[in-house]
C-alpha positions as CSV (number, residue, x, y, z in Angstrom):
1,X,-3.4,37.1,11.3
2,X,-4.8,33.6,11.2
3,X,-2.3,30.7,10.8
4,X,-2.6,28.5,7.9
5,X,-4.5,24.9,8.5
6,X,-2.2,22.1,8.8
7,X,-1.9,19.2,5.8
8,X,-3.7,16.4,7.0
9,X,-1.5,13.2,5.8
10,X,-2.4,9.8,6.4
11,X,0.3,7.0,5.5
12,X,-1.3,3.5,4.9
13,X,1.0,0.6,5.1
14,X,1.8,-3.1,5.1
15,X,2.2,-3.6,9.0
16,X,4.1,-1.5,11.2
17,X,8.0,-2.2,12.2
18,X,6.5,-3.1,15.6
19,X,4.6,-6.2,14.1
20,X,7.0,-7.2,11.8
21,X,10.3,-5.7,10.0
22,X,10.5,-5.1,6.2
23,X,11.4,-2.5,4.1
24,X,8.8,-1.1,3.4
25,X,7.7,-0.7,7.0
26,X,10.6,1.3,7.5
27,X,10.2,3.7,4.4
28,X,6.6,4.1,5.5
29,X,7.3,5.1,8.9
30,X,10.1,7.2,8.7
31,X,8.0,9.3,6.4
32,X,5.2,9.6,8.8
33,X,7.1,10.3,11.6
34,X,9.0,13.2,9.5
35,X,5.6,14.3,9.0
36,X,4.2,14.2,12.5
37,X,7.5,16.4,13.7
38,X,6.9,19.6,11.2
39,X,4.8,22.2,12.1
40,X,2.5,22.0,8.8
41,X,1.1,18.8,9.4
42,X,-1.3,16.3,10.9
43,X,0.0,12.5,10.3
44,X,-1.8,10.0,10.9
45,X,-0.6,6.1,10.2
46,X,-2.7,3.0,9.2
47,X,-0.7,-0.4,9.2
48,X,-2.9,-3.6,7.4
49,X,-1.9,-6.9,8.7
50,X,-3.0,-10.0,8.8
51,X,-5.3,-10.4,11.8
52,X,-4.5,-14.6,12.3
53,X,-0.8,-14.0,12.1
54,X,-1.1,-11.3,15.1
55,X,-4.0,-11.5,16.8
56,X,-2.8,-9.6,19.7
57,X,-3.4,-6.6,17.7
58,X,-6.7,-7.3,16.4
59,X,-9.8,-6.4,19.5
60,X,-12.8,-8.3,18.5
61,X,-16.0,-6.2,17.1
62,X,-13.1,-3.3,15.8
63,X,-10.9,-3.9,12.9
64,X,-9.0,-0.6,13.3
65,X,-7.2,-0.4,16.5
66,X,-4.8,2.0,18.0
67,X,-1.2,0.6,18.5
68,X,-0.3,0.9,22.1
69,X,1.5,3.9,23.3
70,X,1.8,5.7,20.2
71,X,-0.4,9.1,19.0
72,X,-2.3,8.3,15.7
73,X,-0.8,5.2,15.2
74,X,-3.5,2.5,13.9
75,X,-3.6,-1.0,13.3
76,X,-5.9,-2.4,10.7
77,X,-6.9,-6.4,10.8
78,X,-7.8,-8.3,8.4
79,X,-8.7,-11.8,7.6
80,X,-9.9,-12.7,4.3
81,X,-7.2,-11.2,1.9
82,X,-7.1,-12.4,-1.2
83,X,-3.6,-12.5,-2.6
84,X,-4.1,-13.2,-6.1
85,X,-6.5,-9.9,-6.7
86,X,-5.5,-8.1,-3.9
87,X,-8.7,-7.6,-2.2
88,X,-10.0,-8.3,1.7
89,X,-13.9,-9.7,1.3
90,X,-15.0,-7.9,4.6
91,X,-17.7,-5.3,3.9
92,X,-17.4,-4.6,7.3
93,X,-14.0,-3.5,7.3
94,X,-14.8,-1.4,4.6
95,X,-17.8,0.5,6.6
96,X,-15.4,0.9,9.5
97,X,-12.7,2.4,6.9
98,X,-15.1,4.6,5.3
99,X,-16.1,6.3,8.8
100,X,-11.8,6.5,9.6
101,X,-11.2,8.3,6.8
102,X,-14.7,10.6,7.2
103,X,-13.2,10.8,10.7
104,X,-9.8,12.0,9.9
105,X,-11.1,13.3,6.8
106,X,-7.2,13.8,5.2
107,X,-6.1,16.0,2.1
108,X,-2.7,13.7,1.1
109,X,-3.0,9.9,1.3
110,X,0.2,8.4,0.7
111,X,0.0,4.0,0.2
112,X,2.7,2.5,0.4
113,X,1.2,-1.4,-0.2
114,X,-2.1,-3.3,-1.4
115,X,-1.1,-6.5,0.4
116,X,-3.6,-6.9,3.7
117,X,-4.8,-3.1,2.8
118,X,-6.8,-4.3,-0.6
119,X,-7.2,-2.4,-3.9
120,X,-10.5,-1.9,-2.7
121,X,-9.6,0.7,-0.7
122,X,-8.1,3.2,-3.1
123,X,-11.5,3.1,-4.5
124,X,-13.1,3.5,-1.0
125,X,-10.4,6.6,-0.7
126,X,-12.0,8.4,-4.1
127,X,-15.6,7.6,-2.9
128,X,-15.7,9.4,0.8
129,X,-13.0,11.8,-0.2
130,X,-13.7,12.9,-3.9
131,X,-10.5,15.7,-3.6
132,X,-7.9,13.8,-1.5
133,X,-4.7,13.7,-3.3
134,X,-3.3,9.7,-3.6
135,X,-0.1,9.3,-3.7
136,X,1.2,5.1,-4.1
137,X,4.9,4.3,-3.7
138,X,5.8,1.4,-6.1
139,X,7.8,-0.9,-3.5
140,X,8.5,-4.0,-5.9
141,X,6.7,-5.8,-8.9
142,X,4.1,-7.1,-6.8
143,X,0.8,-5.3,-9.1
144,X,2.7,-7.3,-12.3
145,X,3.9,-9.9,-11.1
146,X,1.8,-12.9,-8.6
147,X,5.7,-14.4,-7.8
148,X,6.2,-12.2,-4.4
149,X,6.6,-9.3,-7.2
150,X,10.3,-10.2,-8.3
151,X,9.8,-10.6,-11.8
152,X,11.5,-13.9,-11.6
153,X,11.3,-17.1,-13.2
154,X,12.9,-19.6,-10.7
155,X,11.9,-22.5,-13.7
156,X,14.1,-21.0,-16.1
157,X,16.4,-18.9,-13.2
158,X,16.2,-16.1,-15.3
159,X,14.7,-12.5,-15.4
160,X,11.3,-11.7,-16.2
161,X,11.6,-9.4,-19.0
162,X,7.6,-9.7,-20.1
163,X,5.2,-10.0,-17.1
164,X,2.2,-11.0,-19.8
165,X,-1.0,-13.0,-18.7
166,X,0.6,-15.7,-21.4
167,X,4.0,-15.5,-19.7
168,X,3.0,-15.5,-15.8
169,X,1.0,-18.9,-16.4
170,X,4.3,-20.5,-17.2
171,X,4.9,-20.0,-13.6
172,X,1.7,-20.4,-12.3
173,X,0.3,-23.7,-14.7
174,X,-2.7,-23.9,-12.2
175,X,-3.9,-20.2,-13.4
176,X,-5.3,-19.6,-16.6
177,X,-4.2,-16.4,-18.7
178,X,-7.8,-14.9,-18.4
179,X,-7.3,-14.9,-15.0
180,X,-4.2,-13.1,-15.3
181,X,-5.8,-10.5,-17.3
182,X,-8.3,-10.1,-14.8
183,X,-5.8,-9.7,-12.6
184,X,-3.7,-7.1,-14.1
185,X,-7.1,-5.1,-15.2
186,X,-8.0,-5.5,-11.4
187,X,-4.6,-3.2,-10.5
188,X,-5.1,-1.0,-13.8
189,X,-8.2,0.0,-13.0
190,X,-7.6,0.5,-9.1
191,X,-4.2,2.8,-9.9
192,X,-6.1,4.9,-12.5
193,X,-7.5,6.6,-9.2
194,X,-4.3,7.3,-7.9
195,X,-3.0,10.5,-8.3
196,X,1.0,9.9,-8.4
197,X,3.4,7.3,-8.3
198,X,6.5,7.2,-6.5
199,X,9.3,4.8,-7.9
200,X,12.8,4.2,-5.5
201,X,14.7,3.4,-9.2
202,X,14.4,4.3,-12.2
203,X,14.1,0.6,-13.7
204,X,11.3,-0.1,-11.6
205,X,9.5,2.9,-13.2
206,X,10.3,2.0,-16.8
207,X,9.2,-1.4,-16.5
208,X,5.9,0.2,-14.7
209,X,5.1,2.4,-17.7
210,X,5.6,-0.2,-20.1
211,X,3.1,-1.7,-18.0
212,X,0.6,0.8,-18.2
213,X,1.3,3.4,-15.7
214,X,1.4,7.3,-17.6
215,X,5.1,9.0,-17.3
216,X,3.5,12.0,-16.2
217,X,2.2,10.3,-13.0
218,X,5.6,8.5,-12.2
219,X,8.7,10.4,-10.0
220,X,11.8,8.6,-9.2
221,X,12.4,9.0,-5.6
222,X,15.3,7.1,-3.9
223,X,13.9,5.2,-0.7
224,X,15.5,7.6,2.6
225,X,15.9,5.8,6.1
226,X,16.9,6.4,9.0
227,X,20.7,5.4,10.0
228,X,19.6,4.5,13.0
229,X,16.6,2.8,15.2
230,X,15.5,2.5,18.4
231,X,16.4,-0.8,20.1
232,X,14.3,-3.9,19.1
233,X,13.2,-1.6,15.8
C-alpha cells in the first residue's frame, strides 16, 4: 500500500529570529519547525527582510537565499518596500518568487506578515498556485492602522476606537484621507484572496470584522511558543 503524499507547508515571515527577535518571528518559526518534525509534512520557511538593514544575508544577483546551516530555511531581501501600501517595487523579486513557489509548488501557505513580504505577493500566491490554501495570522493592527499598527493616538494618549481614512489623518496631517482609502482598499482587496484568518485574541478579531474581514474566515487561536530557546535565540 502506497503512503500518503506529504502536505507541502510553506511559512512566510517578517525576518527570522536569527536576523532579528520579535514576536512574531517566534510564532512563525515554532510553527514551522513543528511542522518540519511530523511525518506528514514538507515545511519550508521564507523570512522577508530588509536587504540594507542586513546585507549579510542578501548575495547579489539572488534575492532569495538560503540561511546558513539550516534545511529549507530562506531568506528573502528586499529593498524598495513601501510602508504606507505595503508593497516592494521590484518586479524582479517577484519573477524570482513566482519560480520559488513553482519550485516548491506548496498546498498550505501560511503568512504571518506583509511588512518586507508585500501585499503583492498574496496575489502572486493565487496566480502560480490557483488551489493553494492561504492562511494569514493577524499579528497586530498593522493592515488598519499606518501608526506601527497599535491603534493608538499618542496626540490624544487615547485608544483608537475608529481606524477611519478621516480619523487616521488626525495622526498623520501630511496624508490625505483618499489616500487612506487607498490604503485600506489596497489591504481589502489583497486579503479577499486569502483563505483564513488566524487572530491570537478575540478583540483583535472583532475589531478586524468590523473592519471588513467575514466571521466565517476568522479563528481565534492563542499565539503557542516555545518555553524555551536555544542560546543567542
Amino acid at each position: 500500500m502506497t503512503s500518503p503524499s506529504k502536505l507541502k507547508y510553506l511559512t512566510v515571515a517578517l525576518y527570522h529570529p536569527r536576523v532579528m527577535k520579535g514576536g512574531a518571528q517566534y510564532v512563525a518559526k515554532d510553527l514551522h519547525d513543528m511542522a518540519d518534525a511530523g511525518d506528514d509534512f514538507e515545511a519550508v520557511l521564507l523570512a522577508g527582510i530588509d536587504g540594507r538593514m542586513f546585507p549579510q544575508y542578501v548575495k547579489v544577483g539572488s534575492v532569495i537565499t538560503a540561511l546558513p546551516e539550516t534545511q529549507n530555511e530562506y531568506i528573502l531581501g528586499g529593498f524598495k518596500f513601501d510602508d504606507f501600501y505595503h508593497v516592494v517595487h521590484d518586479p524582479r523579486r517577484n519573477k524570482m518568487l513566482a519560480r520559488f513557489l513553482e519550485d516548491h509548488r506548496p498546498d498550505v501557505i501560511h503568512i504571518h506578515h506583509s511588512l518586507w513580504v508585500g501585499l503583492e505577493f498574496i496575489e502572486l500566491c493565487r496566480k502560480v498556485l490557483p488551489d493553494v490554501k492561504i492562511i494569514y495570522t493577524l499579528h497586530e493592527y498593522l493592515a488598519m492602522c499606518y501608526s506601527q499598527g497599535q491603534l493608538f493616538r499618542y496626540h490624544e494618549r487615547a485608544i483608537c476606537h475608529q481606524a477611519a481614512p478621516d480619523q487616521c489623518v488626525k495622526c498623520f496631517p501630511g496624508r490625505s484621507v483618499e489616500e487612506f482609502m487607498l490604503r485600506k482598499r489596497f489591504f481589502q482587496r489583497a486579503f479577499e484572496k486569502v483563505d483564513h484568518f488566524i487572530s491570537p485574541s478575540a478583540y483583535l478579531a472583532e475589531r478586524f470584522i468590523e473592519w471588513g474581514i467575514p466571521r466565517a474566515k476568522m479563528s481565534v487561536i492563542p499565539n503557542g511558543h516555545r518555553t524555551s530557546r536555544p542560546a543567542g535565540w
